[in-house]
N, C-alpha and C positions, 0 to 999 in steps of 0.2 A: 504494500500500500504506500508508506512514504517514498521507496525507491522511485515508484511508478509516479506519485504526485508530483516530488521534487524533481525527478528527469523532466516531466510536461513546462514546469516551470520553468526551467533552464531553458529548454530550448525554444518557449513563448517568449521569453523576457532576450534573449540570446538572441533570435532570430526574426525580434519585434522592432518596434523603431529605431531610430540610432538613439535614443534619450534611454531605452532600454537594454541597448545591448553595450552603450559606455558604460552607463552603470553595472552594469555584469561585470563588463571587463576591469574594472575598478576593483569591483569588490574581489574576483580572483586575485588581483597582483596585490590584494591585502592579504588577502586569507589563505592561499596556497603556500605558505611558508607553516601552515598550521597541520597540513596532510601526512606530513611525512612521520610523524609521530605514532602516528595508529599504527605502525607495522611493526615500531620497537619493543619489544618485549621489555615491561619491566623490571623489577626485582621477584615482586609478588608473581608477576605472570610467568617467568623463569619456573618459581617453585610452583604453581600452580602444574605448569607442563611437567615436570619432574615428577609429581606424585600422580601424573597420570589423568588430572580432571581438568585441565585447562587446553587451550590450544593456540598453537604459535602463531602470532597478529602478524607475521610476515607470507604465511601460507597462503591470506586473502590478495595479498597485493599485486599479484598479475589480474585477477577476477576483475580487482576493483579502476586499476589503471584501464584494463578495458571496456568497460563500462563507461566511466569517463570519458577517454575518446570516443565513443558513439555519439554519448549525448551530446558533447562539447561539439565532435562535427554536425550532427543535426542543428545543432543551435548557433552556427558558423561563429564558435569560438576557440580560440586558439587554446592549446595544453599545454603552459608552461612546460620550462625544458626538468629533464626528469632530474638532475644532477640541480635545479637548484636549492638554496640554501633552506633549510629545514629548522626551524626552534623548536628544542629536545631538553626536556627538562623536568616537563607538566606532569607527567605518569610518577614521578620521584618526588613531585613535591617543589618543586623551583617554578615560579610562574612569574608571569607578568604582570606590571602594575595594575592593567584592567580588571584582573581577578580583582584585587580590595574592593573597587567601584561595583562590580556585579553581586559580592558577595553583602556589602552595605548596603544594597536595596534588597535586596532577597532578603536579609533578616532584619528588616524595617517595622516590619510589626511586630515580631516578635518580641524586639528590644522596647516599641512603646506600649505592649501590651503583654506583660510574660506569664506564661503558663497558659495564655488565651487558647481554647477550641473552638473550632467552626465545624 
């Protein structure tokens, strides 16, 4: 269902006006430096795979790279090049300043209303 939804969207917004497909292209040369991450196994998924119940995140990434070229050429956008640079950290705990900003709204109610249920 999402795969299916968010392919449609790519290649509407991709292969829609130029006001939609700059902003595609925009928002890839932000966020494709974010991809490369899913593949690295991290400490926990190491031992995960090790006792036998997890599975190695580099396994999916032929599947998922082609994938991607499909939609990206239906959607007449370009795939960044494979060897570029990657931020690897976030699975160990090292993240970027945007995490505090995301995680300050997300426990917004919490901290003005504590112990609250809905």
């Amino acid at each position: 269902y999402h795969l299916r939804w968010s392919s449609e969207w790519v290649i509407r917004l991709g292969d829609g006006t130029e006001e939609s497909k700059s902003r595609m292209e925009k928002a890839i040369d932000e966020l494709w430096m974010f991809t490369g991450e899913m593949f690295e196994a991290a400490d926990y998924e190491k031992e995960m795979m090790n006792s036998g119940i997890g599975v190695n995140p580099e396994t999916i990434r032929e599947n998922w790279e082609k994938k991607v070229e499909e939609v990206f050429a239906e959607a007449t956008l370009t795939v960044p090049p494979k060897k570029a640079w990657h931020q690897t950290g976030g699975k160990n705990g090292i993240h970027t300043e945007n995490l505090g900003y995301i995680l300050a709204e997300m426990q917004y109610l919490q901290r003005v209303y504590p112990g609250a249920e809905w």
